[in-house]
MARMARVO-603281 format. One record per residue: residue in three letters; x, y, z of N, C-alpha, C, O in turn. Coordinates in pm, whole numbers, plus 32768, in hexadecimal, padded with zeros to 4 digits. Example, Ala and Ser with C-alpha at 12.3 -4.5 7.8 and 13.67 -1.06 7.14 Angstrom:
2
ALA85277DC7830C84CE7E3E830C85287EB6830C85907EB4834E
SER85057F1F82C485577F9682CA850A80038313853D80728324
This chain:
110
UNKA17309048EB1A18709758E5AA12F096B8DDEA0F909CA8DA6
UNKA12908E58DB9A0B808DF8D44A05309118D42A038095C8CE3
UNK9FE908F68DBB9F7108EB8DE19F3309898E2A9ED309AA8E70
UNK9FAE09D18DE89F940A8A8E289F120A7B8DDD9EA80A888E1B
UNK9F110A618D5B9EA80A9E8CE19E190A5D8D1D9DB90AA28CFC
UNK9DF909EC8D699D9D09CC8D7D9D6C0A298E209D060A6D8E28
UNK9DC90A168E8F9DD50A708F169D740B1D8ED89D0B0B508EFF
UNK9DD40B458E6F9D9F0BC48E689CF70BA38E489CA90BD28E9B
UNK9CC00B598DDD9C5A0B358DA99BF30B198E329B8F0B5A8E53
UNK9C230AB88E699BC70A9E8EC99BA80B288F1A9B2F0B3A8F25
UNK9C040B998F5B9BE20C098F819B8F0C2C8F5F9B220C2F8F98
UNK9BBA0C628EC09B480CB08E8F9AEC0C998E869AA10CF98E9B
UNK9AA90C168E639A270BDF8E839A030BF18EEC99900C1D8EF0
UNK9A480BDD8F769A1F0BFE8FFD99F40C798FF7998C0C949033
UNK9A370CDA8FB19A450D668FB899B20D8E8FB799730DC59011
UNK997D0D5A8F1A98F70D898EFF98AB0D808F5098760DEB8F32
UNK98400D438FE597F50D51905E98200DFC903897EF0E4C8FE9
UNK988F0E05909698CF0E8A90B298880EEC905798270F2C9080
UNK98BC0EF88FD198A40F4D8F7498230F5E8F6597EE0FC48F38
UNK97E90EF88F8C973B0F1C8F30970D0F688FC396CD0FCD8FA4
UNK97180F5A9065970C0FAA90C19708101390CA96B9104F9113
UNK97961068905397E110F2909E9753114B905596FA11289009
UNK976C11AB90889702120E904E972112538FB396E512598F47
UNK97B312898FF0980C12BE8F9C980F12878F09980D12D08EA6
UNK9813120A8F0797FB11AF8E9A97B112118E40975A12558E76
UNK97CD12288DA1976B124B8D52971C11D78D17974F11758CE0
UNK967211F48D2E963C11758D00964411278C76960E10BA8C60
UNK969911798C1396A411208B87970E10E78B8F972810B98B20
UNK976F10CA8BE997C5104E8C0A9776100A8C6B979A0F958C5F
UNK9726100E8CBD96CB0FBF8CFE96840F838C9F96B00F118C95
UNK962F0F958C5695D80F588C07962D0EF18B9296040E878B63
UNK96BE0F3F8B7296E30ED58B1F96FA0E428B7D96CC0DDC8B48
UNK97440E2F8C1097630DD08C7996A70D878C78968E0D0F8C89
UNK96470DEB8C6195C80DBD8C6D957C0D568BF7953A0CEF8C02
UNK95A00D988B98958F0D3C8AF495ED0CD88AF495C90C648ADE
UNK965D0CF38B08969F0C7B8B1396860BF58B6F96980B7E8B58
UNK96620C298BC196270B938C3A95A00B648BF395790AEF8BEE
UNK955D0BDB8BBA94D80B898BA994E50B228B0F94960AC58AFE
UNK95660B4C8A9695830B018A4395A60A5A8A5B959309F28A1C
UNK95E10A7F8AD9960D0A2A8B1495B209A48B6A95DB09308B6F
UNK955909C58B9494FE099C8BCF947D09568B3C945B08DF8B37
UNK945209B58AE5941E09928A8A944509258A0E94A9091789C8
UNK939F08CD8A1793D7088C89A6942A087A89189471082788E0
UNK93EA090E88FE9412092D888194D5092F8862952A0972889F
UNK94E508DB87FF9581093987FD95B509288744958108F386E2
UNK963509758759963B098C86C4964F08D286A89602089C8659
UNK968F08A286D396D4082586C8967607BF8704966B07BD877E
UNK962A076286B295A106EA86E995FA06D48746966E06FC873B
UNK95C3068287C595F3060B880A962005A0880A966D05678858
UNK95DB05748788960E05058746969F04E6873496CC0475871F
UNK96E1054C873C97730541872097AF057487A297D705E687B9
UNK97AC050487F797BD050788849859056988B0987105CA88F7
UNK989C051D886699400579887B993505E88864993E064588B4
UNK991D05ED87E39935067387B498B906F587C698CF076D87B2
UNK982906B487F597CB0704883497CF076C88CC977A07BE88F0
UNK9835074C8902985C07AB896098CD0832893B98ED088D8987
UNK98F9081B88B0994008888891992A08FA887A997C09558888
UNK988A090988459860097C881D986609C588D998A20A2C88F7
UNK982C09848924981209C989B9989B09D189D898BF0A4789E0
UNK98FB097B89EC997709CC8A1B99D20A4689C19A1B0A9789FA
UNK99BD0A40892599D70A8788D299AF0B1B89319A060B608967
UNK990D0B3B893898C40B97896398F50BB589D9992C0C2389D3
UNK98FB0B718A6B99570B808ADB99DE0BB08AE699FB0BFE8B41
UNK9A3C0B868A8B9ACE0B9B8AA29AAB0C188A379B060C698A4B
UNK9A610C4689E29A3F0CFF898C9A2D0D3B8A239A840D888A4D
UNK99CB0D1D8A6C99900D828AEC9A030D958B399A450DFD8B45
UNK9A190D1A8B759AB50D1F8BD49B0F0D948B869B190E0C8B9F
UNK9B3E0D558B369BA90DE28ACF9B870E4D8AC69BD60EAB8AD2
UNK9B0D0E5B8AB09ACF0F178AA89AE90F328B089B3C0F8D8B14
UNK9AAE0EED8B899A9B0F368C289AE30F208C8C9ACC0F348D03
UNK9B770ED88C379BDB0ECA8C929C1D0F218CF79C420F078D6A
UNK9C240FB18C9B9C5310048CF79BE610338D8B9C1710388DFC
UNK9B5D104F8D739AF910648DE49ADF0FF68E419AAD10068EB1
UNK9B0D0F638E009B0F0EE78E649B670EF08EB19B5C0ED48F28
UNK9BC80F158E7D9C5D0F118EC89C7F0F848F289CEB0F968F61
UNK9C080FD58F319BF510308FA79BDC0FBB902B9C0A0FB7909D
UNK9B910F758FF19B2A0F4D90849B720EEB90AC9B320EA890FD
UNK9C270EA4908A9C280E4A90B69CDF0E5690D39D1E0E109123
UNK9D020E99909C9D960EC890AF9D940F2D916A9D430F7891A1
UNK9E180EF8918B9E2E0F3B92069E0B0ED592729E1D0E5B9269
UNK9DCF0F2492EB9DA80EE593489D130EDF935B9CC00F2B9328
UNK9CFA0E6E93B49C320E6C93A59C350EC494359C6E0EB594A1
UNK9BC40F4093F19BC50F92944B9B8B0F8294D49B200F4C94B8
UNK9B8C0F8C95419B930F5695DE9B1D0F9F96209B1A101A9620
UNK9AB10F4C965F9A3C0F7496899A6A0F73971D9A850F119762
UNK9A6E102B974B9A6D104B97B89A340FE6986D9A660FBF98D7
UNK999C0FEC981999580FD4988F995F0F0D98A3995B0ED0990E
UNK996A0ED3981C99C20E6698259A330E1698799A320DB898C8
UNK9A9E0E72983C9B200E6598829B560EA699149BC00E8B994C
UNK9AF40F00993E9AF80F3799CC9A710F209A0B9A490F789A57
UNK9A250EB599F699990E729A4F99A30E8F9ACF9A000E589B0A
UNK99580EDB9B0F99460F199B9B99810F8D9BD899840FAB9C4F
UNK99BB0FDC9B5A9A2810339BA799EB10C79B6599A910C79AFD
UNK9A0A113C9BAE99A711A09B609A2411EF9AF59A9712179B02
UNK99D211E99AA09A1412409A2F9A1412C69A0F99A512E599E4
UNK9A6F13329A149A4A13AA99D99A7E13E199619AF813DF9958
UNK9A3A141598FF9A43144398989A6C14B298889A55150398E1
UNK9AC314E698009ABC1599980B9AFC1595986F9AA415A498C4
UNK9B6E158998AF9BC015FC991E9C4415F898EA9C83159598C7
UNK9C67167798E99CDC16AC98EC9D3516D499539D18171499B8
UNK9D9A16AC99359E1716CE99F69E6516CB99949E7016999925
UNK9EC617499A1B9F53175199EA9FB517139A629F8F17069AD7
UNKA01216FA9A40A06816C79A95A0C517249AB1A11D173D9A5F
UNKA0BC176F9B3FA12317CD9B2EA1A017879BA0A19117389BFD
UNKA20B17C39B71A2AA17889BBDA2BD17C99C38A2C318439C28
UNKA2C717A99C9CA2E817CD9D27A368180E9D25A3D517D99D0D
UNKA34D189B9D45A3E318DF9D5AA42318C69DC3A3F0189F9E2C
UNKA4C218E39DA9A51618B79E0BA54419479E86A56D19B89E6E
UNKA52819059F02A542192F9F6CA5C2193F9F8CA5F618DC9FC0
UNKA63C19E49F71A67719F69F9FA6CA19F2A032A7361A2AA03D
Protein backbone atom coordinates (compact mmCIF):
# COMPACT_ATOMS: atom_id res chain seq x y z
CA UNK A 1 0.00 0.00 0.00
CA UNK A 2 2.95 2.29 0.55
CA UNK A 3 4.64 1.84 -2.62
CA UNK A 4 1.17 2.94 -4.77
CA UNK A 5 3.13 6.47 -5.04
CA UNK A 6 6.11 4.92 -6.68
CA UNK A 7 3.76 1.96 -9.02
CA UNK A 8 1.87 5.08 -10.27
CA UNK A 9 5.36 6.96 -11.03
CA UNK A 10 6.89 4.21 -12.71
CA UNK A 11 3.65 4.14 -15.19
CA UNK A 12 3.82 7.34 -15.99
CA UNK A 13 7.25 7.31 -17.00
CA UNK A 14 6.37 4.20 -19.00
CA UNK A 15 3.54 6.26 -20.19
CA UNK A 16 5.74 8.88 -21.92
CA UNK A 17 7.14 6.30 -25.17
CA UNK A 18 3.26 6.36 -25.54
CA UNK A 19 2.65 10.06 -25.32
CA UNK A 20 5.44 11.38 -27.38
CA UNK A 21 3.93 8.67 -30.32
CA UNK A 22 0.17 9.84 -30.24
CA UNK A 23 -0.40 12.35 -32.89
CA UNK A 24 -3.08 13.94 -30.99
CA UNK A 25 -0.45 15.03 -28.55
CA UNK A 26 -0.11 18.91 -28.81
CA UNK A 27 3.58 19.49 -29.57
CA UNK A 28 4.25 22.09 -26.61
CA UNK A 29 3.75 19.29 -24.09
CA UNK A 30 5.96 17.23 -26.35
CA UNK A 31 8.73 19.55 -26.43
CA UNK A 32 8.46 20.28 -22.74
CA UNK A 33 8.96 15.82 -22.15
CA UNK A 34 11.73 16.92 -24.98
CA UNK A 35 13.76 19.77 -22.98
CA UNK A 36 13.43 17.95 -20.19
CA UNK A 37 15.38 14.71 -21.30
CA UNK A 38 17.86 16.80 -23.00
CA UNK A 39 18.45 18.85 -19.39
CA UNK A 40 18.80 15.74 -18.30
CA UNK A 41 21.24 14.23 -20.46
CA UNK A 42 23.33 17.57 -20.50
CA UNK A 43 26.18 18.59 -18.63
CA UNK A 44 25.14 21.66 -17.62
CA UNK A 45 22.96 21.88 -14.39
CA UNK A 46 21.74 24.45 -11.96
CA UNK A 47 23.46 22.45 -9.09
CA UNK A 48 27.71 21.61 -9.90
CA UNK A 49 28.33 17.94 -9.57
CA UNK A 50 30.50 18.42 -7.14
CA UNK A 51 27.85 18.06 -4.66
CA UNK A 52 27.16 14.55 -5.53
CA UNK A 53 23.87 14.10 -3.23
CA UNK A 54 22.42 16.93 -3.61
CA UNK A 55 23.39 17.41 -7.57
CA UNK A 56 20.66 15.17 -8.76
CA UNK A 57 17.94 17.31 -7.23
CA UNK A 58 17.74 19.96 -9.52
CA UNK A 59 16.90 16.95 -12.42
CA UNK A 60 14.43 15.18 -10.30
CA UNK A 61 13.03 18.57 -8.98
CA UNK A 62 12.46 19.23 -13.02
CA UNK A 63 11.01 15.50 -13.61
CA UNK A 64 8.53 15.12 -10.74
CA UNK A 65 7.28 19.44 -12.24
CA UNK A 66 6.76 17.44 -15.83
CA UNK A 67 5.21 14.23 -14.31
CA UNK A 68 2.68 16.69 -12.27
CA UNK A 69 1.82 18.94 -15.20
CA UNK A 70 1.20 15.90 -17.55
CA UNK A 71 -0.21 13.68 -15.19
CA UNK A 72 -3.52 13.85 -16.35
CA UNK A 73 -2.48 13.14 -20.47
CA UNK A 74 0.00 10.32 -19.02
CA UNK A 75 -2.62 8.77 -17.27
CA UNK A 76 -4.52 8.37 -20.51
CA UNK A 77 -1.94 6.02 -21.91
CA UNK A 78 -1.70 3.79 -19.01
CA UNK A 79 -4.95 3.43 -16.94
CA UNK A 80 -7.41 0.58 -18.03
CA UNK A 81 -6.51 -2.22 -20.10
CA UNK A 82 -3.40 -2.56 -22.65
CA UNK A 83 -5.23 -2.42 -25.70
CA UNK A 84 -5.20 -6.02 -27.67
CA UNK A 85 -3.57 -6.47 -31.12
CA UNK A 86 -6.05 -8.27 -33.27
CA UNK A 87 -3.81 -9.91 -35.71
CA UNK A 88 -1.53 -10.87 -32.62
CA UNK A 89 -3.92 -12.60 -30.51
CA UNK A 90 -5.85 -14.42 -33.40
CA UNK A 91 -2.39 -15.48 -35.60
CA UNK A 92 -3.73 -17.39 -38.60
CA UNK A 93 -7.30 -16.86 -38.41
CA UNK A 94 -9.09 -14.33 -40.84
CA UNK A 95 -10.42 -11.29 -39.39
CA UNK A 96 -13.32 -9.13 -40.39
CA UNK A 97 -13.84 -5.68 -39.68
CA UNK A 98 -16.92 -3.30 -39.84
CA UNK A 99 -19.81 -5.92 -39.74
CA UNK A 100 -22.85 -5.47 -38.31
CA UNK A 101 -25.59 -8.45 -37.45
CA UNK A 102 -28.55 -8.61 -35.75
CA UNK A 103 -29.58 -11.41 -33.86
CA UNK A 104 -33.02 -12.08 -34.51
CA UNK A 105 -35.25 -14.64 -32.01
CA UNK A 106 -36.83 -17.63 -33.61
CA UNK A 107 -40.57 -17.54 -33.40
CA UNK A 108 -42.54 -20.05 -31.80
CA UNK A 109 -44.37 -22.68 -33.74
CA UNK A 110 -47.91 -23.08 -32.73
Amino acid sequence: MQFIFFQVLFKRIKAIKFFLKDKEVPKRKKIIIVLGIIYLVLPVDLIPPVLFPIAWMDDAVLWIFIIWYLKDELDKYWLGEEPVDPKKKYHGKKIIDDVNFDIEKEKEHS
